[in-house]
C-alpha positions as CSV (number, residue, x, y, z in Angstrom):
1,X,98.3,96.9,115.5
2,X,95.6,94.8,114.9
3,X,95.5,91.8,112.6
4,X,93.0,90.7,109.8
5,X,91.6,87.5,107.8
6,X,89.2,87.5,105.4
7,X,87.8,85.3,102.9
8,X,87.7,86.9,99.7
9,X,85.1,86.3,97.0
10,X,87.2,83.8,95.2
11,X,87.6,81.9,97.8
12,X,91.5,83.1,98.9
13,X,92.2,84.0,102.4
14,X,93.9,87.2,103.0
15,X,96.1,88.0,106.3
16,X,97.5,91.2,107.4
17,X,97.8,93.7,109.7
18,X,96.5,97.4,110.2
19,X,97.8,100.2,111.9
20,X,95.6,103.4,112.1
21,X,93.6,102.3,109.8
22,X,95.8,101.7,107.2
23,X,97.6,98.0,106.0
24,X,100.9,97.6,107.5
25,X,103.8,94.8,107.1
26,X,103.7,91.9,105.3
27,X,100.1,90.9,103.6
28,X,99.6,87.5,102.4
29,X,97.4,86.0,100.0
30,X,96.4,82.1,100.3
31,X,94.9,80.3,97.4
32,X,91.5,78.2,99.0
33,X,93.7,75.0,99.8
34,X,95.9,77.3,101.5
35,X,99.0,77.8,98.6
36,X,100.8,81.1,98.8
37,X,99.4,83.3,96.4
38,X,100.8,86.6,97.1
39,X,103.1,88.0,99.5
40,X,103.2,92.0,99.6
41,X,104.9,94.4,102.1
42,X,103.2,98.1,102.7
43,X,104.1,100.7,105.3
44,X,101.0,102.4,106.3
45,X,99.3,101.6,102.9
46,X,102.2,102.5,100.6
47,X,103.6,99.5,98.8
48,X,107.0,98.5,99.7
49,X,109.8,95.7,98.8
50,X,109.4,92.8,96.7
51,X,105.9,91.4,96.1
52,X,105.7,88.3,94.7
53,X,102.8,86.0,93.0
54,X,102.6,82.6,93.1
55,X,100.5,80.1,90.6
56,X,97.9,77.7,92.3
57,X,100.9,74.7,91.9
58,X,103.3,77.0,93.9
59,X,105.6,78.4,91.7
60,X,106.8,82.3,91.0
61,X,105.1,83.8,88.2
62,X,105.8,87.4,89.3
63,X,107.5,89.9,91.5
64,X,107.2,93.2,91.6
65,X,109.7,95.7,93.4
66,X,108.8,99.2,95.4
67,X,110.4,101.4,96.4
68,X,108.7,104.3,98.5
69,X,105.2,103.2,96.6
70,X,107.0,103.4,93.0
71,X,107.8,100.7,91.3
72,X,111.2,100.0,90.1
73,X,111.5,96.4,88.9
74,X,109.2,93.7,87.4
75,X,110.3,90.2,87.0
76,X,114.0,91.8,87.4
77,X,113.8,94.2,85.0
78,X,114.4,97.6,85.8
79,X,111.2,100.2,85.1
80,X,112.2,103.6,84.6
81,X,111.4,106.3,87.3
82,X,108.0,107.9,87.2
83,X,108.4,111.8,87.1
84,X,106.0,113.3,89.2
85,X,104.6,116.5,87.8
């Protein structure tokens, strides 16, 4: 496991971790004075659990649940199941 930071163009700072080359646990998401922006979970790139997006003053504007890279709530609020075909 080997953990990352980067500055992104917009001036937010990004930290995670990768595993095999791929993003792994919890990634978070800083605004430039260093305010949550995002916090996001993956396992081995596939999105999982409750990400969640902050405004620059702090405060939950979002959240977005996975399940096994689907998503299956926004803001609370059920989404119907994708069917694969």
């Amino acid at each position: 496991m080997a953990a990352y930071e980067l500055i992104r163009s917009d001036g937010c700072m990004v930290r995670g971790e990768i595993v095999a080359q791929k993003v792994h646990g919890i990634v978070r998401v800083f605004w430039p004075d260093g305010t949550p922006r995002e916090v996001k979970g993956y396992d081995m790139n596939t999105p999982t659990g409750t990400h969640t997006t902050y405004d620059a003053e702090g405060q939950v504007i979002e959240t977005i649940e996975y399940l096994a890279g689907q998503v299956i709530a926004v803001n609370g609020q059920p989404m119907p199941p994708i069917d694969a075909e």
